[in-house]
N, C-alpha and C positions, 0 to 999 in steps of 0.2 A: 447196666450196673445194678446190682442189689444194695439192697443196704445191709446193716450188718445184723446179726441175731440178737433179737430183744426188741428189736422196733420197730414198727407197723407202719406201713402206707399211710393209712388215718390217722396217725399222730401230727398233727401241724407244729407242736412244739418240740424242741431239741436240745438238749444239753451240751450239745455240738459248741464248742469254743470259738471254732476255726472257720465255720461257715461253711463244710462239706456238702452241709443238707438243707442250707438254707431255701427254703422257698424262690424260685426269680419272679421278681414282679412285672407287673405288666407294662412292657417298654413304650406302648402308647398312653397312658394314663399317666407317666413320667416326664413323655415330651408334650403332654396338653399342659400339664403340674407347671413346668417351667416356661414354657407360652404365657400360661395364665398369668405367673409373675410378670413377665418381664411386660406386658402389657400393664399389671400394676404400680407400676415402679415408674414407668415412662407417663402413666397419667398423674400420679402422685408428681411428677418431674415438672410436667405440664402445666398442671397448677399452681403448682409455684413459682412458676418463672411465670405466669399471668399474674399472680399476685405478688410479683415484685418479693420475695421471700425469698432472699438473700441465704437466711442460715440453714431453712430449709432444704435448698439446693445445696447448699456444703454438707448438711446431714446427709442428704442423698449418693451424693457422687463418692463421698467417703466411704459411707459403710452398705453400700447396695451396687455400687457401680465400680466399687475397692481403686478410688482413684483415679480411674481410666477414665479419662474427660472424653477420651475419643471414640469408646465404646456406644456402636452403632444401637439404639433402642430398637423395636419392634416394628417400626413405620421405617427404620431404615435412615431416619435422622438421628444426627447426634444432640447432645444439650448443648452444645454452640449453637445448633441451626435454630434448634425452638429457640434461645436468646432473642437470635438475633430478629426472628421472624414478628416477634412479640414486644420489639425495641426496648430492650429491662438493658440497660447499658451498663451497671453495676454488676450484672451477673457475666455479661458479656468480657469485661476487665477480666475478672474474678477467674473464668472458665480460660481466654489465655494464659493468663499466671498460672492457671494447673498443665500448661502444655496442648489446649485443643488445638487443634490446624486448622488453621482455617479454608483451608483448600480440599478439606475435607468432604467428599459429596455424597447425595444420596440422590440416584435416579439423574443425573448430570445435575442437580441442582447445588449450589455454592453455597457456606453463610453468608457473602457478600451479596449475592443475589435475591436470598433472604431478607437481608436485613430492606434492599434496594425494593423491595414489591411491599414492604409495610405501608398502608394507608393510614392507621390513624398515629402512630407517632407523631410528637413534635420533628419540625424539619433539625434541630439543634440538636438531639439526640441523637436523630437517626443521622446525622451528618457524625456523630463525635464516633459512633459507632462503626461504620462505614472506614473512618481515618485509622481506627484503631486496626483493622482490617489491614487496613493497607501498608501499617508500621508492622504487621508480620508477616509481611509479605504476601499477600491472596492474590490471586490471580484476576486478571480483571478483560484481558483480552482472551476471552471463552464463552462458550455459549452455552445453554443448556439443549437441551435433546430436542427441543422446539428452535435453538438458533439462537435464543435472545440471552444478550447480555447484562451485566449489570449495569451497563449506560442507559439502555430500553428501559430496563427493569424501573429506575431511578424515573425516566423520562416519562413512563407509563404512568409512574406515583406521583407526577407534581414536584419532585423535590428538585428546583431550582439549584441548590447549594451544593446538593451533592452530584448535580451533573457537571457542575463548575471543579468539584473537588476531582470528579475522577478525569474528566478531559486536561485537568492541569497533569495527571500521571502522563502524556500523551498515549494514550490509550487509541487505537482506532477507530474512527469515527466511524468510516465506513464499512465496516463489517455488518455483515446481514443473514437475517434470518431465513428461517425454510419457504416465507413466502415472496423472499428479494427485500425485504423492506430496510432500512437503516434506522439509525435512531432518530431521523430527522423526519421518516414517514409516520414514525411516531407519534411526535413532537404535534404533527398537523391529527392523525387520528384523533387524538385527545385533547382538542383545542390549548395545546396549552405557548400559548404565545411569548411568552416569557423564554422558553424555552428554547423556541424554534429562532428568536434572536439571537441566545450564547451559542448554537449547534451552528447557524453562517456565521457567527461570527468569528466562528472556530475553523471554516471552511469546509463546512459541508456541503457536498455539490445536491443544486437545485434541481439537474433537469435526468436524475437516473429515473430508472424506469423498474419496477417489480415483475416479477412472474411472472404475471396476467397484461404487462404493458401498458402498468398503469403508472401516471407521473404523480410527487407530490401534489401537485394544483388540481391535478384530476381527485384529488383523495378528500381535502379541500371544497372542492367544488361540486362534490357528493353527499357532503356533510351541512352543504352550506355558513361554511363557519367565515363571514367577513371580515374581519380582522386578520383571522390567518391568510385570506388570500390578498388582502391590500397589501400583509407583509411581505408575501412571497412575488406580487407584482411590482412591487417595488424593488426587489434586489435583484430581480429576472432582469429589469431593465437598466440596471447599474449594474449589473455583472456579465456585459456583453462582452465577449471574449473578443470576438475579431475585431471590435471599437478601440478596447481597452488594450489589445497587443498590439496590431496592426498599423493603427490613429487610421487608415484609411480601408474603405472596403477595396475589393479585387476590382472591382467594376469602376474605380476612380483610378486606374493606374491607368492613363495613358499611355508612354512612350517605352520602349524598352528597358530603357535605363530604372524604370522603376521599380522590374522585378528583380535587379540587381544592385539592392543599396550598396554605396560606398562607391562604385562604377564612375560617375560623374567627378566625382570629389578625388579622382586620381588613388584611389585609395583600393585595397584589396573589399570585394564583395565579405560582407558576417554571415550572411542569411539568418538572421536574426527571426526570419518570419516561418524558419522552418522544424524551432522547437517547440512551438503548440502542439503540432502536429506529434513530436517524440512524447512532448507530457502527455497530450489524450492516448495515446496506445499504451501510456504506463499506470494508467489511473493517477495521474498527477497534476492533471491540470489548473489546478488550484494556484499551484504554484508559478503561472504564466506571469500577474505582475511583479513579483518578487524577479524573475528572471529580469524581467523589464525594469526594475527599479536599481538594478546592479548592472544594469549594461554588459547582459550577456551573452556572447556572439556562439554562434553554433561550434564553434571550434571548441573553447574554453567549454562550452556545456557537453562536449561528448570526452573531456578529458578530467570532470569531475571527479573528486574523491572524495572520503569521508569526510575531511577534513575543511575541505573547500564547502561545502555541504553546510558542515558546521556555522562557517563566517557568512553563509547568504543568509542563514537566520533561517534553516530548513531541521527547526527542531522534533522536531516528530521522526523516531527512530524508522518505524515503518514505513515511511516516504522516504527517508534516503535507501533503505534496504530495496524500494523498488525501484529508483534512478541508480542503483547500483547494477541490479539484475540486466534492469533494461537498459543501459547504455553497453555492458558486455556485452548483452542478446544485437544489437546491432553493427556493433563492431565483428563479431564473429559470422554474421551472415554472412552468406557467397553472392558472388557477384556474376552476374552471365556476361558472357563477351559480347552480346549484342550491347549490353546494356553500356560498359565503358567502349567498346568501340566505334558506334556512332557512325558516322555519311561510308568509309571508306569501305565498309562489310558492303555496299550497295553494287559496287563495282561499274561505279559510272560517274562520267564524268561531265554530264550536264544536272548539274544540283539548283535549284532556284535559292533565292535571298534569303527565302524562311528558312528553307531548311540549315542553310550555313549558320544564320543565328541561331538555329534552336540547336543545334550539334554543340556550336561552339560555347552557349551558355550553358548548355551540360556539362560540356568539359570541363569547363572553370568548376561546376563546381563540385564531378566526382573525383576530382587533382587537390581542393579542396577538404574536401569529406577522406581522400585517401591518406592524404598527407594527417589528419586526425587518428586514423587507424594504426599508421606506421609506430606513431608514437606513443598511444598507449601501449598497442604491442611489442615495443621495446621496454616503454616503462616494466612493465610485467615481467619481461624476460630480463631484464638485471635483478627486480626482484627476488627469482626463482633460481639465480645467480649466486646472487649470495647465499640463498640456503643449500645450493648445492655444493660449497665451499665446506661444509661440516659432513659430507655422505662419504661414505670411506669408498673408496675405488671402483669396489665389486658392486655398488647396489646398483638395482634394478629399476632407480629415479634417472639414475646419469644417461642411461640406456635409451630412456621413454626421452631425454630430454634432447639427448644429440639425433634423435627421427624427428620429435620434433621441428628440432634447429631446419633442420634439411628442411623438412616442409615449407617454414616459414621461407627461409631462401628461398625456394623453387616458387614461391608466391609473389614474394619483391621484385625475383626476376622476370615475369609475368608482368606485374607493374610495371616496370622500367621498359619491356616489351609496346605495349601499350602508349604509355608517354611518348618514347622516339615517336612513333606512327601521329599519335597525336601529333606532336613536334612539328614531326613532316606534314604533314596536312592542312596547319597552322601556315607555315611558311608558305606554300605553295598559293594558300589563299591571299597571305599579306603581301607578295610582289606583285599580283595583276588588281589590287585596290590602293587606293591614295589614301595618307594618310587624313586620320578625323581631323573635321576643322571643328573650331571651338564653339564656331557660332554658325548659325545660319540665318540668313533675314529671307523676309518675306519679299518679293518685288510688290513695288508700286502700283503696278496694275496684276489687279484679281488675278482675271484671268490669265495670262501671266504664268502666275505664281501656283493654279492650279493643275497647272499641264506639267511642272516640274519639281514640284514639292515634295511628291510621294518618293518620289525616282533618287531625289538627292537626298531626303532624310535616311532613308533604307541603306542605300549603298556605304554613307559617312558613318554611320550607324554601326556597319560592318565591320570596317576598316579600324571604328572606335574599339572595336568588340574583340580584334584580331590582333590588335596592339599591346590591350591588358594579358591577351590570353599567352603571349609569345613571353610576355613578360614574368607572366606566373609560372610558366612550366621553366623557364631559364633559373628563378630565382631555385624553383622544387629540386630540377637536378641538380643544382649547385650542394644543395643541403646531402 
């Protein structure tokens, strides 16, 4: 384009109204110009939330930040984060009531996370700060890009109060960082003893392991910090699981009848001693004496529900969400026909003592364990029942549910296959054995008594074992 007649190249001025011919300036000397600010503006910010300068910061945010509390500065923090990071809890107030979020991040870092890694604040501040947080809701079960959360964060600073403040949100204990650690390996990094009391007291588990397969005591015991490891030897030895569930180790159960409570007492077997093993595969085992303190039999613990959850005093949301996951994840497992069909897949007909007992106390209690399945999987399916009463004729749920339906049939029917065969197998055993006597004595003389002790407890044993069993599968089919 030319310009127009009368005016020169070398003119840099213009009578130009409209901006036709305006000079364009230089688009990098424009983006350094506004760099340059916003770095000024964010240190001018900076120091006044260091110096506690309240109107300073309202000058600021007004007429330089035009309001926007949430407006990212230069470093990529907001003035919430500097607030909070610099514990000014006046400004922190002041900068919610303009609308900041505090969920707001920079680089995955939180203002709650902020506020939780301050060292010199007062603990009373940075706790008021921290609450205030959390009355708008901040997120608190997250981590930043390293893993660590505001519980660490808190745990790393010493702040007693506010690791009490945030475990009462029931917040996860055990979540962990990039290098496996929890807040509890924290707790021991940073001597800080006070701490690593409310963190078990809270039920954090003692014997996890990090990345490198290293245990809290090893971290401890690296640091040489004594106090930390008296405390942790002390709770290692009161929180002996197999003690504390069990009352007995494996190696004091003598007689058969042992590994089938309730057997003796005429009563159906609970296997009460088989949901440690369900809580350690769900990360739950904290909760072993709580089960124990509610007299909870394996049957009632695989037909748990939210609710039920609720009244054992299992407050922590995240621990029923995984006894929820995991008890569907076991009920839904398949089962091999080796596994419920037992002596008869052998196809023979000389079986020794053991193996009858060991068949037959399987039976009892995958008939047990089955009959548990049955009925959540009906619970569910009236469930899904009722919502299917609102789908109008044609949907494509009614469809998924009557293949379903079949399924599930052709599975019961499967069970019920199984059982008869049990049944019969049962039977077969209990007419060529006598019925259990209740008692047996020892004779008089030793010897004696050693040449037929073995022969008669085993056999009575059986017959004990073949009696319950005939009796449970009568009661199962009846249902």
């Amino acid at each position: 384009m030319y310009r127009p007649a009368g005016l020169s190249d070398e003119e840099s001025n213009s009578d130009d109204d409209y901006g036709f011919y305006e000079t364009p300036r230089n688009k990098y000397k424009i983006s350094n110009n506004y760099e340059n600010s916003r770095k000024k503006i964010e240190n001018r910010l900076q120091d006044a939330i260091i110096n506690g300068n309240l109107k300073e910061v309202e000058k600021i945010v007004a007429l330089d930040l035009n309001n926007d509390a949430n407006l990212k500065l230069d470093s990529g923090w907001t003035a919430l984060m500097h607030a909070c990071f610099h514990a000014q809890k006046k400004i922190v107030e002041f900068l919610l009531e303009k609308g900041a979020d505090p969920n707001l991040h920079a680089d995955s870092m939180t203002p709650v996370m902020a506020a939780c890694s301050n060292n010199s604040g007062s603990d009373d501040i940075i706790h008021d700060i921290v609450s205030g947080l959390i009355e708008h809701d901040c997120l608190l079960n997250i981590g930043d890009r390293y893993g660590q959360t505001p519980l660490m964060r808190a745990v790393s600073s010493g702040r007693a109060s506010v690791v009490d403040l945030i475990l009462s949100k029931h917040v996860n204990i055990e979540m962990r960082d990039r290098q496996g650690w929890t807040a509890l390996f924290w707790a021991v990094h940073h001597n800080q003893a006070k701490i690593l009391q409310i963190l078990i007291s809270q039920g954090a588990r003692l014997t996890e392991v990090d990345m490198s397969g290293r245990t809290v005591m090893d971290i401890a015991q690296s640091h040489e910090y004594p106090q930390i490891i008296e405390i942790l030897n002390q709770h290692l030895k009161a929180d002996n699981i197999d003690e504390e569930f069990l009352g007995t180790d494996v190696s004091d159960l003598t007689t058969w009848q042992d590994y089938y409570p309730g057997i003796v007492s005429d009563e159906r077997p609970k296997y009460t001693s088989e949901i440690r093993h369900l809580l350690y595969g769900m990360n739950c085992e904290r909760l072993n004496s709580l089960m124990m303190q509610n007299n909870v039999d394996l049957k009632t613990f695989l037909l748990l529900e939210e609710n039920d959850m609720i009244k054992l005093g299992i407050e922590m949301p995240y621990e029923r969400q995984r006894l929820k996951y995991g008890i569907r994840s076991f009920h839904l497992k398949g089962w091999k026909m080796n596994t419920v069909a037992g002596l008869h897949i052998q196809r023979s007909d000389n079986y020794s003592l053991q193996d009858c007992l060991a068949t037959l106390g399987s039976h009892l209690q995958q008939l047990y364990i089955l009959e548990a399945t049955i009925q959540y999987l009906l619970r569910d399916y009236c469930k899904i029942q009722n919502q299917i009463k609102f789908e109008p004729p044609d949907s494509p749920i009614i469809n998924k549910m009557q293949t379903a339906a079949n399924k599930l049939l052709a599975n019961i029917n499967c069970i019920r296959r199984e059982i008869t065969i049990m049944k019969g197998f049962h039977t077969k055993i209990s007419k060529n054995n006598p019925k259990p006597a209740d008692l047996i004595k020892e004779k008089t003389t030793k010897e004696l008594a050693m040449g037929y002790l073995t022969d008669a407890v085993v056999i009575c044993s059986l017959g004990f074992l073949v009696y319950h069993a005939r009796t449970y599968i009568t009661s199962f089919l009846r249902k």
